[in-house]
C-alpha positions, 0 to 999 in steps of 0.5 A: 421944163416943159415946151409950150405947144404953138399952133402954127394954123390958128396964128396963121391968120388965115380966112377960111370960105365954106361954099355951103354958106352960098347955099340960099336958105329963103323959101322959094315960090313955086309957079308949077304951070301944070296947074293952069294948063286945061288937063294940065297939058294944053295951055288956052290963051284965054284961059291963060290970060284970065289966070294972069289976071287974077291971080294974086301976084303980090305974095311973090314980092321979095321972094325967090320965085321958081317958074316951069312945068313939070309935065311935058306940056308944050308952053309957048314962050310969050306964056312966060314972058307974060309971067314975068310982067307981073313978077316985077316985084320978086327977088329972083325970077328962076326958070327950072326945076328944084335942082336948077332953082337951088343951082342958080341961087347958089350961083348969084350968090356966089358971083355976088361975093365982096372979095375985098375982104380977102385982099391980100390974104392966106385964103382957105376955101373948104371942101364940100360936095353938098353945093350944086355943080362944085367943081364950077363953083370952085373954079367961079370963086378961084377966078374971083379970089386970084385977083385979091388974095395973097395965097389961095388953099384948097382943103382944112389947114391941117391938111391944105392943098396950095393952088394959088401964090400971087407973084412978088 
């Protein structure tokens, strides 16, 4: 007679979280304003203003939209409020380079998660390190998931570490 094998981790019911599916995978717009600055490094009023105003704005609605300069041209601050005016219809205005564009994305995406489908769970949340900055990312959804889940594990459940156990 042969023993019947049970796997325990699959029974288990346990709600697994991988942070890579936080990762935002539409396309970015890229607003380089080296490209509008006279050789790319003196931004002229006049100039500026006159590429406000007939540049086509509409092709940044419902879009991510990353804004900066990628050379060390001085930009003044109302250049970019001026900017952001016209990109009233985009889906996320981002100030910064590829790597905080990804970081910011990433991170609304996260702030914006419905825990309420972890309430009172056996919640396991995977380890990755291909996520922008993620030891905040791991203590932003720690924060988040002790105020719902039943049990918080970092980790696979073959091999799990135990970091949260709400109070009976």
């Amino acid at each position: 007679m042969e023993a019947e094998i049970v796997n325990k981790v699959a029974n288990a019911n346990i709600e697994q979280i991988d942070l890579l599916d936080f990762v935002d995978k539409n396309p970015v717009q890229v607003i380089d304003l080296k490209d509008v600055l006279w050789n790319e490094f003196v931004l002229k009023e006049k100039d500026f203003r006159q590429w406000v105003k007939e540049h086509d704005w509409s092709k940044y609605a419902n879009q991510n939209v990353q804004v900066y300069c990628s050379n060390d041209a001085i930009i003044p601050a109302w250049a970019y409020m001026l900017i952001v005016t016209q990109l009233g219809g985009a889906k996320q205005i981002i100030y910064g380079d590829a790597a905080q564009t990804k970081s910011d994305l990433f991170f609304t995406n996260l702030e914006n998660i419905d825990t309420s489908r972890y309430t009172d769970k056996i919640v396991m949340v995977k380890g990755c390190s291909l996520i922008p900055n993620p030891v905040k990312a791991y203590m932003v959804l720690t924060e988040k998931l002790m105020t719902v889940a039943k049990t918080l594990m970092f980790g696979e459940p073959c091999s799990a570490v135990p970091v949260y156990k709400k109070a009976k």
